[in-house]
N, C-alpha and C positions, 0 to 999 in steps of 0.2 A: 514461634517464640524462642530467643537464643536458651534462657534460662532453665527450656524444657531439654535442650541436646547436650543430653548426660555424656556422649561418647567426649565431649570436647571438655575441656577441665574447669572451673570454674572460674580462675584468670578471666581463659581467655573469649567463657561467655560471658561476662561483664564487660569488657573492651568491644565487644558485638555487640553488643546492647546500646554502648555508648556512640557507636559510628555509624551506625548501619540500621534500616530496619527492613522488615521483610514484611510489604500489604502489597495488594492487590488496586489498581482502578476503581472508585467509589460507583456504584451506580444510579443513577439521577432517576432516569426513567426509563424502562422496559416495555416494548413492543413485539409482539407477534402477528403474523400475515396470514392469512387460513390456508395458503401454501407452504407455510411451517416458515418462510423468511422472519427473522430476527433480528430487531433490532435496539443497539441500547446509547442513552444515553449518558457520556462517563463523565465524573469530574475527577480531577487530576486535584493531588493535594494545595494546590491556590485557588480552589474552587474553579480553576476555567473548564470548560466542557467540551469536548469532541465527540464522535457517536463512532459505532461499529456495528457494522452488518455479518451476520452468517447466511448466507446463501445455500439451503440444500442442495444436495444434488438429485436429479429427477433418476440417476444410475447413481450404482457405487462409485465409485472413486472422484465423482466432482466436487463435493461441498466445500465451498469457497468461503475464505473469512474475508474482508474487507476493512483494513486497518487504515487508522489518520495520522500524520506524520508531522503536521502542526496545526495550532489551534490559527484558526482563520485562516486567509490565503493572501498572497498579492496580487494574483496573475486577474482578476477579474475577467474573466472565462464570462460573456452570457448569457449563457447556460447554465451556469454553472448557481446553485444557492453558496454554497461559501464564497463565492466570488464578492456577494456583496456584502460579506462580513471585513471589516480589517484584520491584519494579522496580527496576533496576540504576542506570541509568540513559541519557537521550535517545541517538538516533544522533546524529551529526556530520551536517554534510552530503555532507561526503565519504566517509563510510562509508554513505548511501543510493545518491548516485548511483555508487560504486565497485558496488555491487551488481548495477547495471543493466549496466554496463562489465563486470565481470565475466560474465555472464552470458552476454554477447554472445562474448567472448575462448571461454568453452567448448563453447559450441555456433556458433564459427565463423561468427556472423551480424553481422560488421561489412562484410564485400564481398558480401552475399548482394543482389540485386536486391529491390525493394519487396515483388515481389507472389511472391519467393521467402524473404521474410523469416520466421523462428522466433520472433522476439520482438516480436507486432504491438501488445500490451496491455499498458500497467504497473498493477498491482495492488496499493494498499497496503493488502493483507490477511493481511500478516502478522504478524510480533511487536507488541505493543503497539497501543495508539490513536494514529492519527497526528495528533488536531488537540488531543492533550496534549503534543504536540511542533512544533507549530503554527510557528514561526519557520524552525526548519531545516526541515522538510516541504516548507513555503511554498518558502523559495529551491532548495531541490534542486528540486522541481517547478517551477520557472523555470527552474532551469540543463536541467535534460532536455528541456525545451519552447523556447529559445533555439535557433534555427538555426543559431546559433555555438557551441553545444554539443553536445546527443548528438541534437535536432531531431526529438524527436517528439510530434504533433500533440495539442492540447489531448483531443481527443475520443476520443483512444487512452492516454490516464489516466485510472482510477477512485481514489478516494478514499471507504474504507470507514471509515466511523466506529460507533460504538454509541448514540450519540448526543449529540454535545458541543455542545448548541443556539447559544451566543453566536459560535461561528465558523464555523456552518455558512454562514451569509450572504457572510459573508468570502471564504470558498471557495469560491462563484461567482463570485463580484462581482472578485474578484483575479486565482484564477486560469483559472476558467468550464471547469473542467475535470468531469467525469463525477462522480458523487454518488451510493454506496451505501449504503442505511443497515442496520443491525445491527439487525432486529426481534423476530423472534420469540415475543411473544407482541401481543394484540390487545385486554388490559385491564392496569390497571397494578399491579392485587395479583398478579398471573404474572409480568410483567414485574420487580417488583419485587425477587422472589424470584429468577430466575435471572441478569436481571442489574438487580445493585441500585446503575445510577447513575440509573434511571429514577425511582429515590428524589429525584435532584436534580434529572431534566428530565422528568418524566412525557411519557406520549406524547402529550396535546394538546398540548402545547408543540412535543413534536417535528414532530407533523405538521402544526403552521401554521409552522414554519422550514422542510418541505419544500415545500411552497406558493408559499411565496414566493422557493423559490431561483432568484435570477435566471439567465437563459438557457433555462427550461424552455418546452418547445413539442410538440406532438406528434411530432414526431423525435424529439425529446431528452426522455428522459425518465430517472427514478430509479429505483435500481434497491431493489428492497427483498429483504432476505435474511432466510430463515426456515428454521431447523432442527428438522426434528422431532424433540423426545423424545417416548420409548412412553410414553402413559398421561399423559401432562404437556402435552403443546400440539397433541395430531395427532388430535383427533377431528373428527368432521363439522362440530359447532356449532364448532369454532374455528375452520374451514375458512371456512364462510359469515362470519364474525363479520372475517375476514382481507379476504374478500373486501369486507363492506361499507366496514373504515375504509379501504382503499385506491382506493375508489370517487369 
């Protein structure tokens, strides 16, 4: 509440009052996993709704959040459940990093010590593609990675995309933060089929922009993601054929 911060003058908390206001993510509905996964339901001040995951970690240092980037999707991934929502539209940026802040407010991990922290990973793998939202993605992922913000370290953000070739460069180069890509299949009449933006960046394309994403080194590496379906992508020849193009 502006009106409660005596340090600032009475002006200029009323001009605060009148532009600005300072809440949180509404939460719709709340879920727990009897492995302590957490998951919530948000509504964004138009009532639309996204969800977010906290993922414990089974060790210290992995508890991963899972944040959504926009409400619905387009890429119909399927696979994918939001694939078969339409897209609503982008988050704010204030409704990505309210998600982080939120999260930290419910599981009590804003005074927790470093290496007793719940929320070591921010994860955006959740609603939508984030580098279809590319502008506000970008500055929330600066404002979270600013030490005068919520300050956390570049290499404790991942950014999952399914394949949006022309900004994946971008997204090292700006903000050098972690890069997972949405694979799944390992030719591009499969790929095509389940998820068909591969239509527009086939995977050689994709995997000379992972190549080249600057900051890569044997530490730092890409993480690539692959879901099997029965009888559609998990036999042995797709296994070997996984293994060569990652090679």
């Amino acid at each position: 509440d502006f009106a409660l911060m005596t340090t600032f003058s009475k002006t200029l908390r009323e001009e605060l009052g009148k532009q600005f206001v300072v809440q949180r993510p509404a939460i719709d509905e709340a879920q727990k996993s009897v492995d302590g996964t957490q998951k919530w339901l948000l509504a964004m001040p138009d009532n639309q709704k996204i969800e977010m995951v906290h993922i414990p970690g089974v060790v210290r240092d992995i508890g991963a959040l899972c944040i959504s980037s926009q409400v619905g999707c387009t890429l119909t991934c399927r696979f994918c459940h939001t694939g078969t929502q339409r897209l609503v539209r982008n988050l704010e940026v204030s409704e990505i990093v309210g998600q982080v802040m939120l999260a930290r407010d419910q599981l009590g991990d804003w005074t927790a010590q470093s290496q007793d922290r719940l929320i070591n990973n921010i994860v955006f793998m959740g609603m939508g593609e984030p580098l279809y939202n590319t502008e506000n993605v970008f500055k929330a992922i600066k404002m979270l990675m600013d030490p005068d913000g919520i300050s956390i370290s570049k290499r404790r953000i991942t950014l999952s995309t399914s394949g949006v070739v022309p900004d994946i460069h971008r997204c090292g180069a700006e903000l050098g933060v972690n890069l997972a890509i949405s694979l799944h299949a390992t030719n591009d009449e499969l790929r095509n089929h389940i998820m068909p933006i591969n239509r527009k960046y086939p995977i050689k394309d994709l995997m000379e922009a992972c190549r080249n994403y600057p900051g890569l080194n044997n530490s730092r590496r890409i993480t690539f993601e692959y879901v099997m379906l029965k009888g559609v992508n998990d036999s042995i020849a797709d296994a070997k054929a996984l293994v060569k193009l990652l090679a």
